[in-house]
C-alpha positions in Angstrom: 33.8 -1.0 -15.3 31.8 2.0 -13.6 28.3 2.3 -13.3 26.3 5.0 -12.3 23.0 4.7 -10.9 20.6 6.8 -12.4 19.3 9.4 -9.9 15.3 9.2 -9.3 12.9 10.7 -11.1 10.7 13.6 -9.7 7.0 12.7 -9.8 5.4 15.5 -11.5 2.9 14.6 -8.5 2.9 13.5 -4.8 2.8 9.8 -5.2 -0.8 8.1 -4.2 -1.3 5.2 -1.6 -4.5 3.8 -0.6 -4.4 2.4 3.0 -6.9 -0.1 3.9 -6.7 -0.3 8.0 -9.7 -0.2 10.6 -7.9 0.8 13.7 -8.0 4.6 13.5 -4.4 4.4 15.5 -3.0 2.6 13.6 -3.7 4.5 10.9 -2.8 8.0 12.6 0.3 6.2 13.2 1.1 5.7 9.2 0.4 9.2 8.2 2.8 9.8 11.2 4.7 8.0 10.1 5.2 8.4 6.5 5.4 12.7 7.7 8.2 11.9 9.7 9.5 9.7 7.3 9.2 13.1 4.8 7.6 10.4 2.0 6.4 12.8 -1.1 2.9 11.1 -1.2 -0.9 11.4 -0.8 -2.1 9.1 1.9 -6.2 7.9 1.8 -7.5 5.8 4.3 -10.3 3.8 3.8 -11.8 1.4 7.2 -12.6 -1.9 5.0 -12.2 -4.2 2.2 -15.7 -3.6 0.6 -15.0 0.4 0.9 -11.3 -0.1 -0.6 -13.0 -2.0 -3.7 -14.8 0.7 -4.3 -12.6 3.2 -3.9 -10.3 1.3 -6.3 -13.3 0.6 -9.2 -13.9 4.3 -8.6 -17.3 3.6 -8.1 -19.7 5.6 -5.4 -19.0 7.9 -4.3 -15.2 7.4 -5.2 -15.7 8.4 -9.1 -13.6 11.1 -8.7 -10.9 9.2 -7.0 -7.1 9.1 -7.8 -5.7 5.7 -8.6 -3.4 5.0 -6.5 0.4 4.3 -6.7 0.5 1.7 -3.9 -1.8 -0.2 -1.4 -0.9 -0.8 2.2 -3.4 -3.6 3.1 -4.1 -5.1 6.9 -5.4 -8.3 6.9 -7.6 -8.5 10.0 -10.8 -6.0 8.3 -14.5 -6.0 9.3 -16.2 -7.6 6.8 -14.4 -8.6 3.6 -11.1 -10.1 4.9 -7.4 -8.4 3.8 -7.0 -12.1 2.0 -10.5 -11.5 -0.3 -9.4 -7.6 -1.4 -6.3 -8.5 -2.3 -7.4 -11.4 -4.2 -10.2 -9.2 -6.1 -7.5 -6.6 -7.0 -4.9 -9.4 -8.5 -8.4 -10.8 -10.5 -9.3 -7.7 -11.9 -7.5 -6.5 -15.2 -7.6 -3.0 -14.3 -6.4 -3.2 -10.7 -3.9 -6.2 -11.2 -0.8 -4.3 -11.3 -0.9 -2.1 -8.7 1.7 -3.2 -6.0 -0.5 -4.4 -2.4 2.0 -4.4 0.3 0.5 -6.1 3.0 0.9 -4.6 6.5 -0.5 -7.0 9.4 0.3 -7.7 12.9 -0.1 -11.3 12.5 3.1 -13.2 12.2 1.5 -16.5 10.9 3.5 -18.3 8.7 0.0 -19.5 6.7 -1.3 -15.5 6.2 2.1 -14.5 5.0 1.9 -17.8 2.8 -1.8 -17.1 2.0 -0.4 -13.3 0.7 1.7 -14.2 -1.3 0.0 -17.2 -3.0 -2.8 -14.6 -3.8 0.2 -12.1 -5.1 0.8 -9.6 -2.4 3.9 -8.2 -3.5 5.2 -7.5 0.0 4.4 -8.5 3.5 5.2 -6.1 6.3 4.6 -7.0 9.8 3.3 -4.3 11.4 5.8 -2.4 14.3 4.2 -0.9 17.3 6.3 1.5 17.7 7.0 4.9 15.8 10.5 4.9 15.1 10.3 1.6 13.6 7.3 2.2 12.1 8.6 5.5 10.4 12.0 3.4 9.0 9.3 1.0 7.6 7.4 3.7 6.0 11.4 5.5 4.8 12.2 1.9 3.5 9.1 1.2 1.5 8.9 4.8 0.0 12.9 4.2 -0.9 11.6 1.0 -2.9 8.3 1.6 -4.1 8.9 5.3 -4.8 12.7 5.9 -5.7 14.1 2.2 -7.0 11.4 0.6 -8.5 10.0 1.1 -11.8 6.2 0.9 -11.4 3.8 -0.2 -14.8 3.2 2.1 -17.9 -0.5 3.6 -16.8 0.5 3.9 -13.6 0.3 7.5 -12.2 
């Protein structure tokens, strides 16, 4: 029996992702990253998990605000932790299937089981270093963006 794998779809867009990071590096690093990377997609930054709420409610003054395909969410944020943002999106009806990918430094065996408790879909630990950083960035946009089928509504 042959199969053949159906080839991906085009995006009549550039797919979206929300980042939520604080640490301007680090976040210099993944639009770096995901250039290098050549990822078709719309990168927006936001510095923290009350500002990536909002951004994701479209409220203030995100109205005009793309939903986006895809969050990449650290952890470690000033104040509303990684752990409370994703557990607001995966409460709320209309921001529950979005896919959170979380992308942390920490290694701890309780935040990893923490994210996924609370329904991260993915958790990344962070690499310091760009090459491996950029194969993170080719890997998830290989998933995310070219295998798996994301929810009717989704953009």
């Amino acid at each position: 029996m042959t199969t053949t794998a159906k080839p991906p779809q085009a995006p009549d867009r550039p797919f979206e992702i929300l980042l939520v990071e604080d640490n301007p590096g680090d976040v210099l690093l993944t639009r770096t990253a995901l250039r290098r990377a050549s990822v078709d997609g719309e990168l927006y930054a936001v510095r923290d998990g009350m500002t990536a709420i909002a951004y994701l409610k479209q409220e203030a003054p995100y109205a005009d605000a793309r939903r986006p395909n895809l969050v990449l969410l650290d952890l470690n944020l000033p104040g509303m932790h990684g752990g409370e943002v994703l557990q607001a999106m995966k409460a709320d009806a209309r921001l529950c299937e979005i896919p959170v990918i979380i992308l942390s430094t920490s290694g701890d065996p309780k935040d990893i089981a923490n994210s996924y408790k609370n329904h991260a879909n993915c958790y990344i630990r962070k690499p310091s270093e760009i090459g491996a950083f950029r194969d993170v960035m080719r890997r998830i946009d290989d998933f995310w963006f070219s295998t798996a089928e994301l929810p009717e509504g989704q953009p």
